[in-house]
C-alpha positions in Angstrom: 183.8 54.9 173.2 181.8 57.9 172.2 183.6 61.3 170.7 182.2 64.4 171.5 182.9 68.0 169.4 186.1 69.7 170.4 183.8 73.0 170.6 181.9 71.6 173.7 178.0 72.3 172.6 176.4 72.3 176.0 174.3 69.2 176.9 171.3 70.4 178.5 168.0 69.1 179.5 164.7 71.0 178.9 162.4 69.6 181.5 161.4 72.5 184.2 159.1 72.2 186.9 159.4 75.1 189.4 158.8 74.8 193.1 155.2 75.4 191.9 155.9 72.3 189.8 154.1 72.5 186.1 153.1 68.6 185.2 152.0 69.9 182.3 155.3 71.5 181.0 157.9 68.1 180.3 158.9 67.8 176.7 161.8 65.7 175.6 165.3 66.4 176.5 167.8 67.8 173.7 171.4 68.7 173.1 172.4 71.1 170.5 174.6 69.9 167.7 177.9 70.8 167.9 178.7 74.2 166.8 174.6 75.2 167.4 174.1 78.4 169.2 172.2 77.4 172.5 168.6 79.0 173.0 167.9 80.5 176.5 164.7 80.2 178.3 163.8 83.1 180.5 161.8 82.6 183.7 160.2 84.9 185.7 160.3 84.1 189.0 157.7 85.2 191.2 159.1 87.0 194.4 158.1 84.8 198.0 155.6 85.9 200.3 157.4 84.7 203.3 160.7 82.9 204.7 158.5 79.4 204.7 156.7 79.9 201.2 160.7 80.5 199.6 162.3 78.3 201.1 160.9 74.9 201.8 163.0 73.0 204.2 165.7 71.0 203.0 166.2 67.1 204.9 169.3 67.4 207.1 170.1 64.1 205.7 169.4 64.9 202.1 173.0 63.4 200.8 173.2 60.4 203.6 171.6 57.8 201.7 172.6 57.9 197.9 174.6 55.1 198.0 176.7 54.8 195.3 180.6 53.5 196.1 184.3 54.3 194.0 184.0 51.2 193.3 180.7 50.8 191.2 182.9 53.1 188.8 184.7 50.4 186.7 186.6 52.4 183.9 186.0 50.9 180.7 189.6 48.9 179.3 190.0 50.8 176.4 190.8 54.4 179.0 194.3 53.1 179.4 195.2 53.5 176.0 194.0 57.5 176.6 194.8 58.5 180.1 197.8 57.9 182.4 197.6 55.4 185.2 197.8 57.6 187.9 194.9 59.7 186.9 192.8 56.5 186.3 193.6 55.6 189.8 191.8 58.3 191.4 189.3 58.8 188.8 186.3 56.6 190.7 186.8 58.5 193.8 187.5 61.8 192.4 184.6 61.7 190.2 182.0 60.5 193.2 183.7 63.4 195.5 182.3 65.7 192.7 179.4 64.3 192.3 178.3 64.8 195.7 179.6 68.3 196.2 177.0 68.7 193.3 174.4 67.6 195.9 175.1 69.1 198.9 175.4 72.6 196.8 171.4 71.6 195.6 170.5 72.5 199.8 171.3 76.2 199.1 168.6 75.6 195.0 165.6 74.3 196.6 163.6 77.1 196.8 161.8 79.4 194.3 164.0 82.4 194.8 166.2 83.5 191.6 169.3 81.9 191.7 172.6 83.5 192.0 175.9 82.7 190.8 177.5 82.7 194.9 174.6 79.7 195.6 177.1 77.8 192.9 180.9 78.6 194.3 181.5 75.3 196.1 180.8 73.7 192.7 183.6 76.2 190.9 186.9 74.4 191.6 185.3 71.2 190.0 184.4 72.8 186.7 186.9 73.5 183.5 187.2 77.3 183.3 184.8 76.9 180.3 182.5 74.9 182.3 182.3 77.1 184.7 182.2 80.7 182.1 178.9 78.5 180.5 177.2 78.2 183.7 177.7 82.0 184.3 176.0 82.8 180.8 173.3 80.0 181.4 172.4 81.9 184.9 172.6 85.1 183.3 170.2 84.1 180.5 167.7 82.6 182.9 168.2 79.8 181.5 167.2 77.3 184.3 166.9 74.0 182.2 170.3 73.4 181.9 171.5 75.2 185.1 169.5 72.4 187.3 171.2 69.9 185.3 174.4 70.5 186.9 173.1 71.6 190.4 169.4 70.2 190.9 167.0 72.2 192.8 163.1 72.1 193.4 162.6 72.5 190.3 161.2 68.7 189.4 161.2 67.3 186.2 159.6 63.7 185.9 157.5 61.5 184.0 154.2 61.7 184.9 152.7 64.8 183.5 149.2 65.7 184.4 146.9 68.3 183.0 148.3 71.2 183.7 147.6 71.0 187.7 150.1 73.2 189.9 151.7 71.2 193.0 153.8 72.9 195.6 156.9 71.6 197.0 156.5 71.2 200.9 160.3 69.7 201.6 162.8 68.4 199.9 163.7 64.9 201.3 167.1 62.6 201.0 168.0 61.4 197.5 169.0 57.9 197.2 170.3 55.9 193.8 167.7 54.7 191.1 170.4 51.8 189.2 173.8 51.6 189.3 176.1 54.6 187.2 178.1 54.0 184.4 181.2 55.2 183.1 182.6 56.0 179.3 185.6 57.1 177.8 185.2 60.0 175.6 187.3 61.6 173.0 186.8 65.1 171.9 187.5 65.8 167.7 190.7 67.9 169.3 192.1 64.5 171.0 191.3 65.5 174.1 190.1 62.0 176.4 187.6 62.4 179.4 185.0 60.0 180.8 181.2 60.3 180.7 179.8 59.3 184.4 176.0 58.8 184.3 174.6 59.0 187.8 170.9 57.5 188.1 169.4 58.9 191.3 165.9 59.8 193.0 164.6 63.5 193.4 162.1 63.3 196.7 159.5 65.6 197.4 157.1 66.0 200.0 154.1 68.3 198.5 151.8 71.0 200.8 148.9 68.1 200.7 151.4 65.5 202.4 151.5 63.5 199.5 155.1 62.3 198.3 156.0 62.8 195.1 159.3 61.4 193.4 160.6 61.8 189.9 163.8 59.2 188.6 166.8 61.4 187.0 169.5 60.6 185.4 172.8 63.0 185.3 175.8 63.0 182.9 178.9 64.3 183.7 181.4 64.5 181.1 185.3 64.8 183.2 188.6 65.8 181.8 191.9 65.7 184.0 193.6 68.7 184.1 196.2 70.4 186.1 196.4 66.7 187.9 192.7 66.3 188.8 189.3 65.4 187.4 186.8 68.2 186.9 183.8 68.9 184.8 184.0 69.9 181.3 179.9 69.1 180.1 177.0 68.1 181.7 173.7 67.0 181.0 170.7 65.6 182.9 167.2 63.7 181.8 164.0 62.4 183.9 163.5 58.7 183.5 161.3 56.2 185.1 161.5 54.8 188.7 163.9 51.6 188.8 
């Protein structure tokens, strides 16, 4: 079981490759002690050419193939001490819904263009009213690290960084699971109890050479249930290796 601060320091990931993708730019994901004032990145965002150049097409099956299943979700035995039944029932399915509404909001992010807080309105009903106020400020601030952590985009973050080489995102193809996801009950220093959902999953992208490149990422979603339904209080997100 891990316990997380009642203030709700934002988990974010630093990793930012733009849809001019930066190989040179991965450093080493980090969340902020509790009670530690985030730092914001600004970006400047350089304003498209053309329709094609800001917008690189999206596969019409980019959510088809993740493959992971409710019941791959097994709740860990000590949650029924925490959480009533009935909201453990639906947890696996509730929490997998959300997940993917994640996704299919990522077809309106992968492009270059400055991102704007209507692109993110599907995901609103499954965020806390905090969760939700900290995206807002993390959009405001530019602050595109942790923003992609919640909804990814074409901005790539992976592994393999290069010498400081620029690569330019061509399409964005289907995602599809890198390992199975794991789930963990969580108890915040104010009592509150949630679950930690770690999604392993493959970004896909085809570059303007025609060469494919792929990065492995890994996204945390920490869930409370509240007014009778499981919805995002924290998130956090980290490349890791091909499975």
């Amino acid at each position: 079981m891990e316990t997380i601060a009642a203030d709700r320091a934002p988990h974010r990931c630093s990793p930012l490759l733009a849809a001019v993708v930066l190989l040179a730019a991965l450093t080493a994901c980090s969340v902020p002690a509790p009670g530690e004032a985030p730092t914001s990145s600004t970006v400047s965002t350089p304003a498209p050419t053309d329709a094609a150049e800001a917008s690189p097409p999206v596969a019409a099956d980019l959510t088809d193939h993740v493959g992971f299943r409710a019941d791959e979700l097994v709740l860990p035995p000590d949650a029924a001490q925490h959480l009533p039944a009935d909201a453990l029932a639906a947890a696996p399915q509730s929490v997998l819904d959300t997940f993917m509404v994640l996704l299919e909001t990522s077809r309106e992010t992968q492009n270059e263009d400055a991102r704007t807080l209507d692109e993110y309105e599907p995901v609103r009903p499954h965020l806390t009213a905090w969760a939700w106020g900290r995206l807002t400020e993390l959009l405001a601030a530019g602050d595109t690290d942790a923003v992609n952590a919640l909804v990814p985009s074409s901005q790539v973050a992976g592994s393999d960084a290069g010498s400081g080489d620029t690569m330019t995102v061509e399409s964005a193809n289907p995602y599809r699971r890198n390992g199975a996801p794991a789930v963990e009950l969580v108890v915040k220093d104010d009592g509150t109890p949630g679950l930690k959902v770690t999604f392993p999953y493959v970004r896909s992208f085809t570059l303007a050479d025609g060469e494919l490149y792929e990065t492995g990422w890994s996204q945390s979603l920490w869930f409370v249930h509240e007014g009778g339904t499981w919805v995002i209080d924290n998130w956090f997100a980290e490349p890791v290796e091909l499975a």
